[in-house]
N, CA, C and O atoms as a printed pandas DataFrame, in Angstrom:
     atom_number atom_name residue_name chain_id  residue_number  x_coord  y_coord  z_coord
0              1         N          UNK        A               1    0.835   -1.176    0.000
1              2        CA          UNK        A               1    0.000    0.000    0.000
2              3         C          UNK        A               1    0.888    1.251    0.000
3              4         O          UNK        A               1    1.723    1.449    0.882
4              5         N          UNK        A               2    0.647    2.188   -1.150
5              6        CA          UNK        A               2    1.490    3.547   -0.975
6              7         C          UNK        A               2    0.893    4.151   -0.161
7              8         O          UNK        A               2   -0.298    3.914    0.042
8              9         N          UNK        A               3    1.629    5.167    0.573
9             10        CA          UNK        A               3    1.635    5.832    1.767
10            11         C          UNK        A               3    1.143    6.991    0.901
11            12         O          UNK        A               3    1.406    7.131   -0.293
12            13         N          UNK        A               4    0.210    8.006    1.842
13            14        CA          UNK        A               4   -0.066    9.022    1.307
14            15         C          UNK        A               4    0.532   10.006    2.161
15            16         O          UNK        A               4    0.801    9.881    3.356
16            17         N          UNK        A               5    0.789   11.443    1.085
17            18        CA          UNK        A               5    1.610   12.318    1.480
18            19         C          UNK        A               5    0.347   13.241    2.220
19            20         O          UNK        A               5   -0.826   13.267    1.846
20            21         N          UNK        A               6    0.852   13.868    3.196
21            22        CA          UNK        A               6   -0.489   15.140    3.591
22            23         C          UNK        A               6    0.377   15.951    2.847
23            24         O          UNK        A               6    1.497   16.027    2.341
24            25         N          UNK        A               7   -1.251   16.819    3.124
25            26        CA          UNK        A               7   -1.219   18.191    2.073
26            27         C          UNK        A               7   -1.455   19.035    3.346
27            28         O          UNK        A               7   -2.030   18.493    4.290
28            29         N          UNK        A               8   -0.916   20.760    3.475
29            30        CA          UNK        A               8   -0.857   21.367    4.134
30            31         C          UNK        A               8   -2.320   22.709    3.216
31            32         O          UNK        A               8   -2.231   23.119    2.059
32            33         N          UNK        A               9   -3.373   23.034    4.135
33            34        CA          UNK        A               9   -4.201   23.509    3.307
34            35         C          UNK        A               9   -4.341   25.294    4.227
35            36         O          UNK        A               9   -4.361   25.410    5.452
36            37         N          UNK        A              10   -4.396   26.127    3.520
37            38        CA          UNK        A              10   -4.439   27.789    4.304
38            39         C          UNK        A              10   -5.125   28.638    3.382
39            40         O          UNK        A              10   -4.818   28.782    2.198
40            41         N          UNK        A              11   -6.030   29.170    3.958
41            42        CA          UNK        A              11   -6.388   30.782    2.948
42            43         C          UNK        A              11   -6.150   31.915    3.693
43            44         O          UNK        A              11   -6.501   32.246    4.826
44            45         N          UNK        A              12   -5.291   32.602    2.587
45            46        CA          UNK        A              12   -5.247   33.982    3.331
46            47         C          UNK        A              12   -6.582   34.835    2.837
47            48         O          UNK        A              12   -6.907   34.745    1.653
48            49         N          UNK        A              13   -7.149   35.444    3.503
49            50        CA          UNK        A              13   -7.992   36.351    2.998
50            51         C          UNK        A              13   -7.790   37.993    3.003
51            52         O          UNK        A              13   -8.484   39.006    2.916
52            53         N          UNK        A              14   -6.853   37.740    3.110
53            54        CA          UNK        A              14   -6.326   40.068    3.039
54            55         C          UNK        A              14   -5.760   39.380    1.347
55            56         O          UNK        A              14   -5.914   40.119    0.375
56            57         N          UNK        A              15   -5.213   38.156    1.166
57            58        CA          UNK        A              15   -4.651   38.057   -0.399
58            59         C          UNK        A              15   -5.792   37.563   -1.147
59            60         O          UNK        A              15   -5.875   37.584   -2.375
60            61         N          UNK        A              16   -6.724   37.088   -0.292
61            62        CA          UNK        A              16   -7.784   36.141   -0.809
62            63         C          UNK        A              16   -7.038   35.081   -1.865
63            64         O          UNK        A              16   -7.304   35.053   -3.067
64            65         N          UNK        A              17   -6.323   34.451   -1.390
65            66        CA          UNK        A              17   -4.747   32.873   -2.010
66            67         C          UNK        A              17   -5.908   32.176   -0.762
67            68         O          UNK        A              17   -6.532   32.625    0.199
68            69         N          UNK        A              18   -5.703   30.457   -1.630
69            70        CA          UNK        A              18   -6.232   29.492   -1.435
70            71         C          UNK        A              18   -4.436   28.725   -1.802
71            72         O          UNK        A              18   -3.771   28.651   -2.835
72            73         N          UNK        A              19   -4.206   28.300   -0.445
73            74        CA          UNK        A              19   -2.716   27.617   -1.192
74            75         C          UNK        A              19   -2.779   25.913   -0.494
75            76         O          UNK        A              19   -3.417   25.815    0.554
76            77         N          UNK        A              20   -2.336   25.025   -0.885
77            78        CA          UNK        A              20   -2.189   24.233   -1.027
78            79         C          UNK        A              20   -0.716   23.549   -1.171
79            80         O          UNK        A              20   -0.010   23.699   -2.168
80            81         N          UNK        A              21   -0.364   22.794   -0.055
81            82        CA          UNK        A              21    1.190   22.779   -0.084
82            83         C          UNK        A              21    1.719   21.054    0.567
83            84         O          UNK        A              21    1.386   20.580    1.654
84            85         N          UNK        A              22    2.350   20.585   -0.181
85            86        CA          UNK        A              22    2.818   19.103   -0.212
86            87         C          UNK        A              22    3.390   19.428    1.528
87            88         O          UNK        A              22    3.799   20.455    2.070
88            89         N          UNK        A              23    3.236   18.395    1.894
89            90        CA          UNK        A              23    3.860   17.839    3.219
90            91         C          UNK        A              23    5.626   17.730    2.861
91            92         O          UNK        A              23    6.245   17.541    1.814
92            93         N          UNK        A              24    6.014   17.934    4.181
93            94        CA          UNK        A              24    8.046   18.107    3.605
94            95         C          UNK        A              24    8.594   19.314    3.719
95            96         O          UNK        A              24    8.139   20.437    3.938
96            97         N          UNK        A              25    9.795   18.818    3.505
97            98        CA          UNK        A              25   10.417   19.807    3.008
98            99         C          UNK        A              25   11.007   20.362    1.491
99           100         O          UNK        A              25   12.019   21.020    1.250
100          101         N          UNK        A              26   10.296   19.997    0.869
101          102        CA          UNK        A              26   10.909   20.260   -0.329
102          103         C          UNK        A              26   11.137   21.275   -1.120
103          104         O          UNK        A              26   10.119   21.764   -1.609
104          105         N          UNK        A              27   12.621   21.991   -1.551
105          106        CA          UNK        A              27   12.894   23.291   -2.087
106          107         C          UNK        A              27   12.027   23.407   -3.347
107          108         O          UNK        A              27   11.973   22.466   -4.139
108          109         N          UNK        A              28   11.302   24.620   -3.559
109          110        CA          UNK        A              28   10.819   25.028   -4.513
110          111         C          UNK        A              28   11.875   25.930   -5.708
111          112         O          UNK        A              28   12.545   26.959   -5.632
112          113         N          UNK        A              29   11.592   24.912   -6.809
113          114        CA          UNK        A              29   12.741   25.420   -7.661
114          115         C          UNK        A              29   12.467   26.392   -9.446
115          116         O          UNK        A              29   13.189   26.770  -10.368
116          117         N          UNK        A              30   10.788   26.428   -9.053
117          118        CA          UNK        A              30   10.146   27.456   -9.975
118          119         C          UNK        A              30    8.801   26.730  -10.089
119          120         O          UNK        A              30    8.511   25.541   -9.963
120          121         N          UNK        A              31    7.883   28.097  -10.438
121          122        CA          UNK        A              31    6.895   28.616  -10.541
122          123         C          UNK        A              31    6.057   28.895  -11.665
123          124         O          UNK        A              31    6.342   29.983  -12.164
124          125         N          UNK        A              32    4.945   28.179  -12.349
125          126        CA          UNK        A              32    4.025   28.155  -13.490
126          127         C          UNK        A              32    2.867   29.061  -13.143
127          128         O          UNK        A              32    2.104   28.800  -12.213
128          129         N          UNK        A              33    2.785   29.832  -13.696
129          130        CA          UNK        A              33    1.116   31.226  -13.590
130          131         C          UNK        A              33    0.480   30.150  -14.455
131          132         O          UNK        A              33    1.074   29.353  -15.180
132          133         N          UNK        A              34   -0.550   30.237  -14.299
133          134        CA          UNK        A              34   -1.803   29.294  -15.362
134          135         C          UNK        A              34   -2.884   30.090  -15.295
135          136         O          UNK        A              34   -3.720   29.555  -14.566
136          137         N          UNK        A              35   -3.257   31.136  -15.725
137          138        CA          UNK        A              35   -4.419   32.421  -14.832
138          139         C          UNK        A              35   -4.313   32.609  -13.984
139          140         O          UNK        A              35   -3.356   33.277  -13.593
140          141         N          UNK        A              36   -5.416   32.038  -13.030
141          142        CA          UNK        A              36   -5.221   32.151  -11.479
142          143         C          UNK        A              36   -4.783   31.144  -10.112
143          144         O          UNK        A              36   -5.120   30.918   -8.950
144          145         N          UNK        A              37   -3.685   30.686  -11.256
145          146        CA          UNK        A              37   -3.122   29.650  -10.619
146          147         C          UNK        A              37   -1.845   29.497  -10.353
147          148         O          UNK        A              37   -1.071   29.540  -11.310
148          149         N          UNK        A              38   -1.373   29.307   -9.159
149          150        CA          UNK        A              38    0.082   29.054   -9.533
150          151         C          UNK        A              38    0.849   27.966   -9.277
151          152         O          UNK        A              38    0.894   27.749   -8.067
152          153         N          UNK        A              39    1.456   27.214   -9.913
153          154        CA          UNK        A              39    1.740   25.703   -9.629
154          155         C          UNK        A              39    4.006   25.946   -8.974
155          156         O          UNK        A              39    4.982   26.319   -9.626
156          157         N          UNK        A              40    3.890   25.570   -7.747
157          158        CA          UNK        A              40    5.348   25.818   -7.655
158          159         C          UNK        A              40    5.883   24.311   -7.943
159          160         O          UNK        A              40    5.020   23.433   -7.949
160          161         N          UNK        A              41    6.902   24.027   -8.125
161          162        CA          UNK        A              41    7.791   23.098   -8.961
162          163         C          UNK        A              41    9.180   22.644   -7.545
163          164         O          UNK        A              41    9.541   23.379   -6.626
164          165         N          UNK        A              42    9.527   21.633   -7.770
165          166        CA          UNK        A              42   10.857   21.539   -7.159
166          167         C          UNK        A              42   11.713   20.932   -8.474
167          168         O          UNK        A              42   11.145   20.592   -9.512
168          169         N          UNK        A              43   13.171   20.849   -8.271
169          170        CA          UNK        A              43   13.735   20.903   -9.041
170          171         C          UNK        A              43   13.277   19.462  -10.061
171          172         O          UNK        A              43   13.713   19.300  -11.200
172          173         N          UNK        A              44   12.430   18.617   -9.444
173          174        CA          UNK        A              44   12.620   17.061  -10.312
174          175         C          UNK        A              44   11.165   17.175  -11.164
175          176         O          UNK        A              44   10.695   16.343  -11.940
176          177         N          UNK        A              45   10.529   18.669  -10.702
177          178        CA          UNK        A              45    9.710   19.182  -11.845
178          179         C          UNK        A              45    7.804   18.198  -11.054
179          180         O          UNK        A              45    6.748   18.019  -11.661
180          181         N          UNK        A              46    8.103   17.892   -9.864
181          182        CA          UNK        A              46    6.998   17.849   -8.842
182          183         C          UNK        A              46    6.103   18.955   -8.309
183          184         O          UNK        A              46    6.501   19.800   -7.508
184          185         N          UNK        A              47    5.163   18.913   -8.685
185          186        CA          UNK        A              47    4.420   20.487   -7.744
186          187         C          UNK        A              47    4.337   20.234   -6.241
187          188         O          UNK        A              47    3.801   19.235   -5.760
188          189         N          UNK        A              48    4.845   21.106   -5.613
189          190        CA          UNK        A              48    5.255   21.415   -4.026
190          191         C          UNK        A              48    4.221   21.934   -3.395
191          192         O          UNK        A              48    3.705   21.448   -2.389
192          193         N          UNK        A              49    3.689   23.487   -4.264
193          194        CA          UNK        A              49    2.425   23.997   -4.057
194          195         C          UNK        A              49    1.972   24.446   -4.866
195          196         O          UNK        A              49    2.365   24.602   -6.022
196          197         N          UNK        A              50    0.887   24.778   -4.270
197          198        CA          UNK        A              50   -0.430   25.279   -5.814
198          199         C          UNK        A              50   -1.145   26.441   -5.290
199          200         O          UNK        A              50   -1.615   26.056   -4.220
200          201         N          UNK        A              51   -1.425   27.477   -5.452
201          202        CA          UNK        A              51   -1.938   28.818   -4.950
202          203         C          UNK        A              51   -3.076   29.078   -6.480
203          204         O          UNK        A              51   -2.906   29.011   -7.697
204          205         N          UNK        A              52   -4.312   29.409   -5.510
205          206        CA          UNK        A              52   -5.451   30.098   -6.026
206          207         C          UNK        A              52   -5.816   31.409   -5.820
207          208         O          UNK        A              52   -6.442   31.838   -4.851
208          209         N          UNK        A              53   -5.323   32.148   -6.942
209          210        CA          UNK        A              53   -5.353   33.246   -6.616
210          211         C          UNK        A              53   -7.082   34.067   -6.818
211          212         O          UNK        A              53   -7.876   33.607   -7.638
212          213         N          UNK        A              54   -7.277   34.747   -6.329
213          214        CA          UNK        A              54   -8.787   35.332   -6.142
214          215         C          UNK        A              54   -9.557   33.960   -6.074
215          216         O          UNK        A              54  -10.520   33.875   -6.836
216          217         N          UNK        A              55   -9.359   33.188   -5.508
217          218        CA          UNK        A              55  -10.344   32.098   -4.568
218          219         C          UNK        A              55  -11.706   32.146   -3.977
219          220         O          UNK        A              55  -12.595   31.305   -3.841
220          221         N          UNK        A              56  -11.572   33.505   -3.646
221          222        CA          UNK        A              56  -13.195   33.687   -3.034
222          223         C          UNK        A              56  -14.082   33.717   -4.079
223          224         O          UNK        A              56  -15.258   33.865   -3.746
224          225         N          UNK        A              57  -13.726   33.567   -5.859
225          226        CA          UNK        A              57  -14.380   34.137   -6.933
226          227         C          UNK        A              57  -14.666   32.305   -7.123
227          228         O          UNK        A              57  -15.835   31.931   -7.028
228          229         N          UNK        A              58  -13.968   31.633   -7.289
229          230        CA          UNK        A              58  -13.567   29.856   -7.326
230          231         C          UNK        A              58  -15.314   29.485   -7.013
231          232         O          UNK        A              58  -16.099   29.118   -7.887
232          233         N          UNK        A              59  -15.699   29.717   -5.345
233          234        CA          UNK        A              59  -16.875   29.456   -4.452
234          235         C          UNK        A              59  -17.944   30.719   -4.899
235          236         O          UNK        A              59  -19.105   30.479   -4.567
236          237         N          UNK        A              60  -17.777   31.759   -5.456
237          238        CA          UNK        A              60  -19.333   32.577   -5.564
238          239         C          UNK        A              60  -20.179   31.637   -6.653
239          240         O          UNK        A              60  -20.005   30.978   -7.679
240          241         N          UNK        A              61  -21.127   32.003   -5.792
241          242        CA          UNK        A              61  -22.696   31.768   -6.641
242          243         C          UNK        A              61  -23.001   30.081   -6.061
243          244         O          UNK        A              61  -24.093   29.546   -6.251
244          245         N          UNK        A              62  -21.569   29.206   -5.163
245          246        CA          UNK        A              62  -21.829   27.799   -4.260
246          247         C          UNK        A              62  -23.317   28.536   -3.313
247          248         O          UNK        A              62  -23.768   29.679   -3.245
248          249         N          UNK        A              63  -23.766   27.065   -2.623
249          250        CA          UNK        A              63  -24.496   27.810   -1.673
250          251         C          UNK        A              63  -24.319   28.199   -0.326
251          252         O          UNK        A              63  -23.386   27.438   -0.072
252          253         N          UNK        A              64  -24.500   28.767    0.648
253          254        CA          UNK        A              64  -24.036   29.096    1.483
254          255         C          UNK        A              64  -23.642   27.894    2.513
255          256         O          UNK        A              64  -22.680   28.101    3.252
256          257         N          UNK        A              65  -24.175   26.932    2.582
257          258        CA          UNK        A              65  -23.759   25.579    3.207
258          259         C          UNK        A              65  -22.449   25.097    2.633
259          260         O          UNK        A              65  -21.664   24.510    3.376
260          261         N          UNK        A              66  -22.129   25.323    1.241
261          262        CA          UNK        A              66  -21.297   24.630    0.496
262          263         C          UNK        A              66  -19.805   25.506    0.932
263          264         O          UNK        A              66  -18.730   24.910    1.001
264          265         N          UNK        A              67  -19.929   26.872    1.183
265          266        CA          UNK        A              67  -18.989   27.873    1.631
266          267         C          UNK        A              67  -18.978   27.440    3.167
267          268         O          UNK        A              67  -17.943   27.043    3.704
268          269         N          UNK        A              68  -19.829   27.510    3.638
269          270        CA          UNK        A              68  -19.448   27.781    5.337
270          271         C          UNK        A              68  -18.825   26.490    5.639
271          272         O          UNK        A              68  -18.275   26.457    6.740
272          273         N          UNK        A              69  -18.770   25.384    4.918
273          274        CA          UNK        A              69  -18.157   23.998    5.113
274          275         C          UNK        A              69  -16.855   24.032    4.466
275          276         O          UNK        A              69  -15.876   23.521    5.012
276          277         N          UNK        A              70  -16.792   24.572    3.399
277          278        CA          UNK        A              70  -15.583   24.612    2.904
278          279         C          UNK        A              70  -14.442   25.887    3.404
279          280         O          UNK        A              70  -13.229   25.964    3.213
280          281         N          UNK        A              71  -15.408   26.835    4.126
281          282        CA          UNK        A              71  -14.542   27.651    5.082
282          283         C          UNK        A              71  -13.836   27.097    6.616
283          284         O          UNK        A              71  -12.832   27.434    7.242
284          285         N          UNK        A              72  -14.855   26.142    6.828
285          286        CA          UNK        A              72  -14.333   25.280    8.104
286          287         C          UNK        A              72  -13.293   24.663    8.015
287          288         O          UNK        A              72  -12.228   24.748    8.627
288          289         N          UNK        A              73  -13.812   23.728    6.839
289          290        CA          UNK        A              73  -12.521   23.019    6.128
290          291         C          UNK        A              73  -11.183   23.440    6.337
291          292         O          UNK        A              73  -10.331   22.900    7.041
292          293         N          UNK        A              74  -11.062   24.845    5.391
293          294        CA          UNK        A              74   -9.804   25.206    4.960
294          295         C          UNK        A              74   -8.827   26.320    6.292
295          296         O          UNK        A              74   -7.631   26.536    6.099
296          297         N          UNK        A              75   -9.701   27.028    7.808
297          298        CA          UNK        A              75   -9.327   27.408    8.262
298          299         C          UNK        A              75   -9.335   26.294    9.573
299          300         O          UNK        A              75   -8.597   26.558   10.523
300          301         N          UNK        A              76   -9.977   25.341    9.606
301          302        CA          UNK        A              76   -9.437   24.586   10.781
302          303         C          UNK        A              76   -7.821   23.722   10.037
303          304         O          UNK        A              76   -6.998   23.181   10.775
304          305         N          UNK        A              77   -7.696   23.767    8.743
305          306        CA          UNK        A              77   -6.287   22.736    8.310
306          307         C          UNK        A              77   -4.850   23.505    8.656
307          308         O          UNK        A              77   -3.778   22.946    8.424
């Protein structure tokens, strides 16, 4: 059975970033924009982290159950 890696999960909301970040330590060795996305890289070309940028736009028009759960979610991780 492969072992699963945790994921480290945070939103800032003064940036309104939804980031998403591999368990470890691993040096980040560059960075892909994709719109509002940003995928960071380590050198063996693995994404480390992933940032959503304007995130709060991701969830408008969910319903308010679907937000207040997925706000729990992401500020209790």
């Amino acid at each position: 059975m492969k072992k699963k890696a945790n994921t480290k999960i945070s939103y800032d909301s003064d940036a309104d970033v939804l980031s998403m970040e591999s368990a470890g330590r691993t040096i980040i060795d560059h960075a892909q924009e994709m719109g509002n996305l940003v995928v960071h890289f380590s050198r063996q070309n693995k994404p480390v982290l992933v940032e959503i940028l304007e995130a709060s736009r991701l969830f408008k028009g969910q319903s308010k159950s679907l937000r207040t759960t997925i706000r729990k979610t992401f500020v209790a991780a």
